[in-house]
C-alpha positions in Angstrom: -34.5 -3.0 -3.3 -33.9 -0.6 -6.1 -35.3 -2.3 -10.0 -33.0 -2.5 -13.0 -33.9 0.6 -15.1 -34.6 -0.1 -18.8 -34.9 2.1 -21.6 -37.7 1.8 -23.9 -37.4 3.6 -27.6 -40.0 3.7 -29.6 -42.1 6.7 -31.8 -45.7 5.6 -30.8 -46.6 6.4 -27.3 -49.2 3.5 -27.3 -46.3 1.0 -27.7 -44.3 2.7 -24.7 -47.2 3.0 -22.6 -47.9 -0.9 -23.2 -44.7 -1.9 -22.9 -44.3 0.3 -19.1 -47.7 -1.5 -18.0 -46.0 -4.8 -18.9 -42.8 -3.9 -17.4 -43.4 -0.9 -14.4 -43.8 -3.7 -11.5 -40.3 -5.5 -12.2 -38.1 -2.7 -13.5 -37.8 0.6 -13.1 -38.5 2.3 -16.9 -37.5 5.5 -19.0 -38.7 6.5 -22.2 -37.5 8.1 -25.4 -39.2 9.1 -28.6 -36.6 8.4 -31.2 -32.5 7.1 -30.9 -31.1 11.1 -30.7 -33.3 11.2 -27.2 -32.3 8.0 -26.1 -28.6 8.1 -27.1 -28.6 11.9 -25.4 -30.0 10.1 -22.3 -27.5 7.4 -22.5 -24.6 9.7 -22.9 -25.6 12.1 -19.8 -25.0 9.2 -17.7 -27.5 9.9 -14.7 -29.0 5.9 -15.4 -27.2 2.6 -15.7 -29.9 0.8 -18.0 -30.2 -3.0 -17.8 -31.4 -3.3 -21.8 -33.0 -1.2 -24.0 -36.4 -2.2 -25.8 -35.4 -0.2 -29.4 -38.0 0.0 -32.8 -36.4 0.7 -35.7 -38.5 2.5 -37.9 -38.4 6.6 -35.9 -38.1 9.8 -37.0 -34.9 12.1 -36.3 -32.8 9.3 -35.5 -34.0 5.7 -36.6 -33.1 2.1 -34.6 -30.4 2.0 -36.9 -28.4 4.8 -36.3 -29.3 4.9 -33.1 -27.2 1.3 -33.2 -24.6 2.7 -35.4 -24.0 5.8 -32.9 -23.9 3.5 -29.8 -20.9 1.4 -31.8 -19.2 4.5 -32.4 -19.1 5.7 -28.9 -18.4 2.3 -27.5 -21.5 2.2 -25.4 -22.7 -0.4 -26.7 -20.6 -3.2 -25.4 -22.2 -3.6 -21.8 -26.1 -3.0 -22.9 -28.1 -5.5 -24.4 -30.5 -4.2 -26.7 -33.9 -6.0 -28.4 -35.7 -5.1 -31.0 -39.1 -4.4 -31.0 -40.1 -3.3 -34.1 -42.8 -4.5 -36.6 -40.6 -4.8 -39.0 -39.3 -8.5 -38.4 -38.5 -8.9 -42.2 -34.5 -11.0 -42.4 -33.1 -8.0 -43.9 -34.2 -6.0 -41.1 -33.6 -7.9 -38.2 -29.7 -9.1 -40.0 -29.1 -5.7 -40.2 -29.8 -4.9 -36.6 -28.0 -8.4 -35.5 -24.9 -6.8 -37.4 -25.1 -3.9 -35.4 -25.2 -5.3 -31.9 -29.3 -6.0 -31.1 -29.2 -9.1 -29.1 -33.0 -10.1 -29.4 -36.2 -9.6 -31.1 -40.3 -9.5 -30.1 -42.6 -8.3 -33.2 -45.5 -6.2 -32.5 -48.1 -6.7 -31.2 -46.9 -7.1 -27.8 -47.6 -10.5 -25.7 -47.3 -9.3 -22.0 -46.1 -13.4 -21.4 -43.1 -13.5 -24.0 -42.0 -9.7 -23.3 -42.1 -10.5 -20.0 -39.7 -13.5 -20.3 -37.3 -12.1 -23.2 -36.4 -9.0 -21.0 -35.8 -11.5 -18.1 -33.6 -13.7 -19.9 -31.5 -11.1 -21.6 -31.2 -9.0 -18.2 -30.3 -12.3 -16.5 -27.7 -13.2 -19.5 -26.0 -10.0 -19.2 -26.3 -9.3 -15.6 -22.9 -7.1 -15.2 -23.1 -6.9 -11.7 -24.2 -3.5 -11.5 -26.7 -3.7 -8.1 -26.4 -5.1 -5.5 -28.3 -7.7 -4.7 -28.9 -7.4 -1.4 -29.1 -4.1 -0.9 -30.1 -3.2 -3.9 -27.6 -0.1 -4.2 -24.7 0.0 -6.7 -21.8 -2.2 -6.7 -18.4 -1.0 -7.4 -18.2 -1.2 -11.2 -22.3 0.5 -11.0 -20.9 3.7 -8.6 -17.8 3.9 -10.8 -19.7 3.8 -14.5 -22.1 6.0 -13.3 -20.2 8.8 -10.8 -17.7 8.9 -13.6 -20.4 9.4 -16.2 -21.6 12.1 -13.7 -18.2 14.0 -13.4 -17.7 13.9 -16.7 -20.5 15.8 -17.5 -21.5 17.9 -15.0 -20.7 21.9 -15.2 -18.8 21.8 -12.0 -17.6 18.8 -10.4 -15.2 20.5 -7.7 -18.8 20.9 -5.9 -19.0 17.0 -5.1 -17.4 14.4 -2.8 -16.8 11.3 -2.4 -17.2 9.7 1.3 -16.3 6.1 2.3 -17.9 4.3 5.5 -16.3 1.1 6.6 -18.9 -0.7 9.0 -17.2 -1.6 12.3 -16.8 -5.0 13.9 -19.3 -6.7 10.1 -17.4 -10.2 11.6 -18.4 -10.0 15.1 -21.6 -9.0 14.2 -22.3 -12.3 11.8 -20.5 -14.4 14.7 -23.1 -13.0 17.5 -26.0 -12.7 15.2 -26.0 -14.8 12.4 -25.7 -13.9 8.5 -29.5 -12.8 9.2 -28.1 -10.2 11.4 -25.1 -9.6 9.0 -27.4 -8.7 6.2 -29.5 -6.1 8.3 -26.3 -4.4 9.2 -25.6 -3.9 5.5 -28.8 -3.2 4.9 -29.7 -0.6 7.6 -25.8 0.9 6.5 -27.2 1.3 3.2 -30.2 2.6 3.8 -29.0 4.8 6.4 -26.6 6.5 3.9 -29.3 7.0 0.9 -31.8 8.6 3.4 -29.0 11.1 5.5 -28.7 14.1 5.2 -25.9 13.8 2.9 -28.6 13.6 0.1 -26.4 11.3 -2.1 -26.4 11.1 -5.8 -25.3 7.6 -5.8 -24.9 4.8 -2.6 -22.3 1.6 -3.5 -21.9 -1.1 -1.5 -18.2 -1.6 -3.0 -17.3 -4.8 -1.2 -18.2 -7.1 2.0 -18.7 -4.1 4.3 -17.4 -1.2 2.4 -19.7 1.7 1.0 -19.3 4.8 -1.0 -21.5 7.7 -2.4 -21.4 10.7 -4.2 -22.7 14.0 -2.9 -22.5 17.5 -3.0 -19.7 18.9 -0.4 -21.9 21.9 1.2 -24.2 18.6 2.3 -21.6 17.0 4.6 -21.8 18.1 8.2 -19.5 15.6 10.3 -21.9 16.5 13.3 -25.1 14.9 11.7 -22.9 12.1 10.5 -21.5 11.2 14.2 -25.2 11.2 15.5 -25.9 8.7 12.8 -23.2 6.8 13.8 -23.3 4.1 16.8 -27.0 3.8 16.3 -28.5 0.7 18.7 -30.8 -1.0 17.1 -32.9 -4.3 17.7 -32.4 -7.4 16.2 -34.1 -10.8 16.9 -34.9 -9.2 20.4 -31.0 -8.2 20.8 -29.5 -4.9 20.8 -26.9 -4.2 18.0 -24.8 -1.3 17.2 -24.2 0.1 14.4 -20.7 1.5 13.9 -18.8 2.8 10.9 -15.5 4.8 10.0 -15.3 7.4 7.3 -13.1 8.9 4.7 -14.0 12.0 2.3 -12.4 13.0 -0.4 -13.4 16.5 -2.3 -13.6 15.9 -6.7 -10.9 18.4 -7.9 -11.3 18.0 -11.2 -13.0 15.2 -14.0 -9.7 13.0 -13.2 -10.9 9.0 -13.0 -13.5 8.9 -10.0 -11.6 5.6 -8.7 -8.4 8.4 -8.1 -11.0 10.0 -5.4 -12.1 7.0 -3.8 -8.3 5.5 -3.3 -8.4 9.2 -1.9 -11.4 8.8 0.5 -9.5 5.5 1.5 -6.5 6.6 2.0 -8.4 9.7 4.5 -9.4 6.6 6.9 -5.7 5.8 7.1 -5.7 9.0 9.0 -8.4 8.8 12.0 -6.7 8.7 15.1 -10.0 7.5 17.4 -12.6 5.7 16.0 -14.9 6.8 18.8 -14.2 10.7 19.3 -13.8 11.4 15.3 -14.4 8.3 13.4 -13.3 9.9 10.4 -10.6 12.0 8.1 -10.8 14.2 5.2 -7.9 13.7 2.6 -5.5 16.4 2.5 -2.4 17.5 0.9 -0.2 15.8 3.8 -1.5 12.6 3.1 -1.1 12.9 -0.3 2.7 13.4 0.2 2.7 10.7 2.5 1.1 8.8 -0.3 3.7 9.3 -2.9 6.2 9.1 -0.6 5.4 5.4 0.7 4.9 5.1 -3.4 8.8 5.6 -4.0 10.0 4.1 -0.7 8.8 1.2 -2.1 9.5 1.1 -5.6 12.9 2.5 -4.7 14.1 0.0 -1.7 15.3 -2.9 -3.6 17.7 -1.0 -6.3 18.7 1.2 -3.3 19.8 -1.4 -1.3 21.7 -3.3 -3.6 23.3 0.4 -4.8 24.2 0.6 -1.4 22.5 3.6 -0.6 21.2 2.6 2.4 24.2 3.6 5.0 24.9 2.4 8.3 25.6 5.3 11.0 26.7 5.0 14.7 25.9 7.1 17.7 28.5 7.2 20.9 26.4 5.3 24.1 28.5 7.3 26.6 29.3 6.4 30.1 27.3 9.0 32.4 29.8 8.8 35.4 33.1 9.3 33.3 32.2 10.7 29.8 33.5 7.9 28.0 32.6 6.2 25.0 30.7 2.6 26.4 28.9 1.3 23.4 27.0 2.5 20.0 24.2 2.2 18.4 23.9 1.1 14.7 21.3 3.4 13.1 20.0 3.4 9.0 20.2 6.2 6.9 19.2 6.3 3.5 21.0 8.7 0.9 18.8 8.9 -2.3 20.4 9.9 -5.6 17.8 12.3 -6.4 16.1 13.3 -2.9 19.0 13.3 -0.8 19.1 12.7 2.8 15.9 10.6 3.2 14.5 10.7 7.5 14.3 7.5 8.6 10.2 7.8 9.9 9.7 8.9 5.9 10.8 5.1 5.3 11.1 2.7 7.8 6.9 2.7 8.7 6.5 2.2 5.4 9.5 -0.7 5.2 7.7 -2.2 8.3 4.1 -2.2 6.2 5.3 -3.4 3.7 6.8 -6.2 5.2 10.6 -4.9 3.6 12.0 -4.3 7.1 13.6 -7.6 7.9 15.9 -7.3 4.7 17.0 -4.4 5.8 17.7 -4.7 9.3 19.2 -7.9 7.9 21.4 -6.0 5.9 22.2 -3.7 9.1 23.2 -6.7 11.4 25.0 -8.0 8.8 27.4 -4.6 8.1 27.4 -4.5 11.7 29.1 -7.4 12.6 31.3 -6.8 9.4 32.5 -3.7 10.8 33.4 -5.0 14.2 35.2 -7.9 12.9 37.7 -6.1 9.8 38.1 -3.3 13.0 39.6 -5.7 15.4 41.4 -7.6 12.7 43.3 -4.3 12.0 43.6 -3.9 15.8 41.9 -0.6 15.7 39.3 0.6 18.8 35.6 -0.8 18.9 33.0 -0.8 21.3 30.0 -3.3 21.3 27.3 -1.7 18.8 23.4 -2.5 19.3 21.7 -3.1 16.3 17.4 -2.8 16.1 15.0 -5.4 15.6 11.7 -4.8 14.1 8.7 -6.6 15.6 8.3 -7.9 11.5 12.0 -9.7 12.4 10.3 -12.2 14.8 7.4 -13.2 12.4 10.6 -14.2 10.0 11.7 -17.3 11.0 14.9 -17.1 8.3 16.0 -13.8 9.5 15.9 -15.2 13.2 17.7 -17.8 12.1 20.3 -15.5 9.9 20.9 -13.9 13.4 21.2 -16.9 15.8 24.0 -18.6 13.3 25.9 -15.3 12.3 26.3 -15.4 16.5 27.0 -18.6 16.3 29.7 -18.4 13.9 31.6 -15.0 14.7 31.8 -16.3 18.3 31.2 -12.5 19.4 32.5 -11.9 23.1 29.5 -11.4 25.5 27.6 -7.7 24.6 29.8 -7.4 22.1 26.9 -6.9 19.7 23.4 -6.3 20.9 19.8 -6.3 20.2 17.5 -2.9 20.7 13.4 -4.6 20.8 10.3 -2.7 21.5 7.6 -4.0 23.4 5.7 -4.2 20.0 7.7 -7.2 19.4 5.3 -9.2 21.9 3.0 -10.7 20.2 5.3 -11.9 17.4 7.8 -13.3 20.4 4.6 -15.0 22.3 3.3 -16.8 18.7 6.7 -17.2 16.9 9.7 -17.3 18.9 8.9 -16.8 22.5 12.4 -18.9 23.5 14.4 -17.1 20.9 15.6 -14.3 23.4 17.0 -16.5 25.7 19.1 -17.7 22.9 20.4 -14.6 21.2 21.5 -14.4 25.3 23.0 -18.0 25.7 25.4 -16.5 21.7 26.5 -13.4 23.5 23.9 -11.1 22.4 22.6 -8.5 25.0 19.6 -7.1 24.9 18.3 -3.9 25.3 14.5 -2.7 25.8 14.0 -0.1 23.5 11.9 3.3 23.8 10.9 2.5 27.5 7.8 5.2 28.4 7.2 5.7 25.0 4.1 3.6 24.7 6.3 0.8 22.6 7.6 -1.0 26.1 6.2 -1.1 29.3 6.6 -3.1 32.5 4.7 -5.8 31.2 7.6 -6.7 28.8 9.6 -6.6 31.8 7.6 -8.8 33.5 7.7 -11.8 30.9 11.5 -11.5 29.5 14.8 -10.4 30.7 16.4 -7.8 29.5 20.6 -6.8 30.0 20.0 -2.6 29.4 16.9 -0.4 29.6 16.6 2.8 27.3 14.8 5.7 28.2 13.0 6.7 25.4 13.7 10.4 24.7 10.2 12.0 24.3 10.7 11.5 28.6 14.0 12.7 28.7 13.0 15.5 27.1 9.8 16.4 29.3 13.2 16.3 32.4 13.1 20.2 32.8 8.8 20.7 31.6 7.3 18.8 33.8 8.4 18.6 37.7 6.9 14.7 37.8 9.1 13.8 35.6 12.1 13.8 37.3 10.9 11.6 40.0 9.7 8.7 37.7 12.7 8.6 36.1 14.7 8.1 39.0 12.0 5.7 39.6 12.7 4.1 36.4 16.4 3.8 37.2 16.1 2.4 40.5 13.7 -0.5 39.6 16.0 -1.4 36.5 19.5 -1.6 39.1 17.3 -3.9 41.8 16.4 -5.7 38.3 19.9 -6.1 37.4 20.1 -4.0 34.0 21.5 -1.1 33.4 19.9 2.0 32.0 20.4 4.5 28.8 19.2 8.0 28.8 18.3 8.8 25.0 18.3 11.9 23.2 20.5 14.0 26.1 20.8 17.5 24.6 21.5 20.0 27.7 23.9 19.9 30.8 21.4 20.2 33.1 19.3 16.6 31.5 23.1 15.2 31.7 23.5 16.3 35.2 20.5 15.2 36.3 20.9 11.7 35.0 24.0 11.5 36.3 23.2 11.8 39.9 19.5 9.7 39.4 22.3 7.3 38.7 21.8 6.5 35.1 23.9 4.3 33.8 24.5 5.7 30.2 24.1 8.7 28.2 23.4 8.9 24.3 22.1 12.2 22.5 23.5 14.9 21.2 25.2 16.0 24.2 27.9 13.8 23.7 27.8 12.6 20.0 25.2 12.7 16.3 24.8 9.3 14.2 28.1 9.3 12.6 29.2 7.8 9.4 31.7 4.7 9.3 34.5 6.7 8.7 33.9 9.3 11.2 33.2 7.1 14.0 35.9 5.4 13.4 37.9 8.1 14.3 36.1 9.6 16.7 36.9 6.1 18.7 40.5 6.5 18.0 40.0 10.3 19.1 38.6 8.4 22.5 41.3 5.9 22.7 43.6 8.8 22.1 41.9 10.8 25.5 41.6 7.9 27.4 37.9 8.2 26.6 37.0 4.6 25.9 35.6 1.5 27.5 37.2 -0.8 24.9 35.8 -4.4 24.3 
């Protein structure tokens, strides 16, 4: 375990030799002749000292000024300083009291009462610098002293920070005990401070969290995977040592916590914790960063501005062309960015746990719109409307949904639901009978992004569903790849002995529609047919339809 580090100040070498034979076997000691060399020392920032042991009485720079100076720069607050001059008249020891010492031991030195005093005052001020149990820095230690580092070194772009989160830290203290816990951290730890990464500074920055600081031309990702998944022996037992990381290169002597949030927000970014179990920070994810930033501060104001619009796509018939159904999709027109995509908001919505509200608000405008349009006795077509798998861990959103179905007395399909199979879980803990009763109000459902790696057959298998949708990343792979073809007419043939009917999505050529329509797909939506369309323009592209004879009215 690393030793607190204490400076002693004093003029007479005796006295700092006498004071590092008390001292040397507890805590790890530097010395300075007079208060410029200790307050230089201070200031480079290379130590985080516990106390300082200061006489008063030096040349160059006495234990005065010395105090004086440490006010002035405001380095004085966190370091507990005791005087140890033989001076101990009240004058003396008043004025040193008035200018932040803490303590006082005269000269000459008893091995028994230094020994103690230090201990006390180290223990009083203890500011959580080390960790205790693996005696590298904590968080506020890595982020005093990096920082001092940056500050002061000639060129900090040549330094990194690198994150490692330790894999499975719970399972581990479940199997093998907070003994076995503790040697994971500690083996992490150690691991870190003796790689090849030659670290300044090792943090353990929380529960199973650690950072350093070292130079970038030090980091090779090969070295670091064969450190990584190390087995070691516990007790008798094997363990395995796992961890993910994020780096982060210094740019400049901004706040060092700006690079660690950095190195953080890199392990966002690894895709498989097993092939590359980590992820440098780039300028994408910086973006992505900001952007995420403003989706959120933004989404409240924007939705009660009304900013967030609701668009419809045409759900055509594949055996006639005409206009079957429609599907309700978000878009969000920013005041000052414009046209926002919906995958540069809704992921973030769906984190953030926003997306209820405003699929909420969606269903809501839905059935609105369907309502005032066959009060007028104008055209509609039943319109699908998507749930987030956030909707079903929201028990007054469910609820919002059930009455509004209750209430509007929609005729059956009229208005539908679009789920993913990500949905699952939250359906199985929450709401697993809530399906069937979005069903027994009229509701259809449809299984959404089918071959997408959302929904699979095991969805099928546990709930009933009226429509399947093929997601479009396989529609899409129709005319690349010559499998294709035949699991989609796969696809559609095990949905009709099912019962449901199927949607193609994303149809953009003649030949994808003319396939379809002879696999016997049910439906057709892409743009083919039809793009998202504002309220006003799919309203009259359904009295367009009506018009041709091109619709399949309610």
């Amino acid at each position: 375990m690393l030793k607190s580090e204490i400076l002693i100040v004093d003029d007479s070498e005796i006295n700092r030799s006498m004071l590092r034979l008390m001292l040397q076997e507890e805590y790890e000691i530097t010395e300075a002749e007079n208060g410029a060399e200790a307050l230089a020392i201070i200031q480079k920032g290379d130590h985080i000292f516990r106390l300082v042991l200061l006489d008063l009485v030096m040349p160059v720079m006495d234990g005065f000024s010395f105090l004086a100076e440490l006010q002035k720069e405001k380095l004085q607050s966190p370091l507990p300083i005791i005087i140890i001059s033989g001076d101990n008249s009240e004058e003396a020891l008043d004025k040193a009291y008035g200018l932040g010492a803490v303590d006082f031991f005269t000269k000459p030195f008893n091995p028994s009462i230094v020994n103690h005093r230090v201990q006390n005052v180290i223990s009083l001020y203890a500011h959580g610098y080390r960790d205790k149990l693996t005696g590298c820095y904590t968080r506020n230690g890595f982020i005093q002293v990096s920082e001092n580092f940056i500050q002061t070194v000639e060129d900090p772009t040549l330094y990194s920070i690198i994150l490692y989160d330790l894999k499975n830290f719970k399972a581990i203290n479940s199997v093998y005990g907070v003994e076995g816990g503790d040697f994971a951290l500690k083996y992490t730890s150690n691991g870190i401070q003796n790689s090849g990464l030659a670290p300044l500074f090792v943090a353990r920055l929380e529960a199973d969290h650690f950072a350093c600081l070292a130079e970038s031309k030090n980091i090779d990702f090969n070295a670091m995977m064969e450190d990584n998944g190390a087995q070691v022996e516990v007790n008798g037992r094997p363990m395995q040592i796992r961890f993910r990381m994020g780096v982060a290169k210094v740019d400049s002597r901004a706040p060092i916590t700006g690079f660690m949030d950095r190195a953080k927000l890199a392990m966002n970014y690894i895709e498989d914790e097993y092939l590359k179990p980590y992820a440098e920070f780039d300028e994408k994810m910086a973006e992505n960063y900001v952007n995420a930033a403003m989706v959120t501060s933004d989404f409240e104001n924007s939705l009660e501005n009304n900013e967030f619009k609701v668009y419809y796509q045409p759900v055509m018939e594949a055996a006639t062309g005409k206009i079957a159904s429609a599907e309700a999709l978000i878009r969000w027109i920013h005041p000052k960015r414009g046209f926002v995509r919906p995958d540069l908001f809704i992921p973030v919505l769906e984190k953030d746990g926003y997306i209820s509200k405003l699929d909420l608000f969606v269903d809501l405008k839905v059935h609105s719109v369907v309502k005032e349009w066959k009060k007028q006795g104008l055209p509609t077509v039943p319109v699908s409307v998507n749930l987030s798998w956030m909707d079903f861990y929201d028990a007054d959103m469910i609820r919002f949904i059930l009455d509004r179905l209750e209430s509007n007395k929609t005729e059956p399909g009229e208005i539908r639901y679009e789920i993913t199979e990500s949905s699952f879980a939250a359906l199985k803990e929450n709401h697993d009978e809530v399906l069937k009763d979005m069903q027994r109000l009229g509701a259809w459902l449809l299984m959404d992004d089918f071959g997408s790696g959302y929904s699979s057959l095991g969805m099928l298998m546990n709930y009933k569903f009226n429509i399947l949708k093929i997601d479009m990343s396989i529609v899409r792979k129709l005319e690349e790849k010559p499998e294709v073809p035949h699991i989609v007419e796969l696809i559609i043939n095990m949905c009709h002995h099912l019962g449901m009917k199927v949607v193609a999505e994303g149809v953009e050529t003649e030949s994808q529609l003319n396939f379809l329509k002879n696999a016997g797909c049910d439906y057709i939506q892409g743009y083919y047919f039809s793009k998202p369309l504002p309220e006003e323009d799919f309203k009259a592209f359904l009295a367009k339809s009506k018009e041709d004879g091109k619709i399949i009215e309610n």
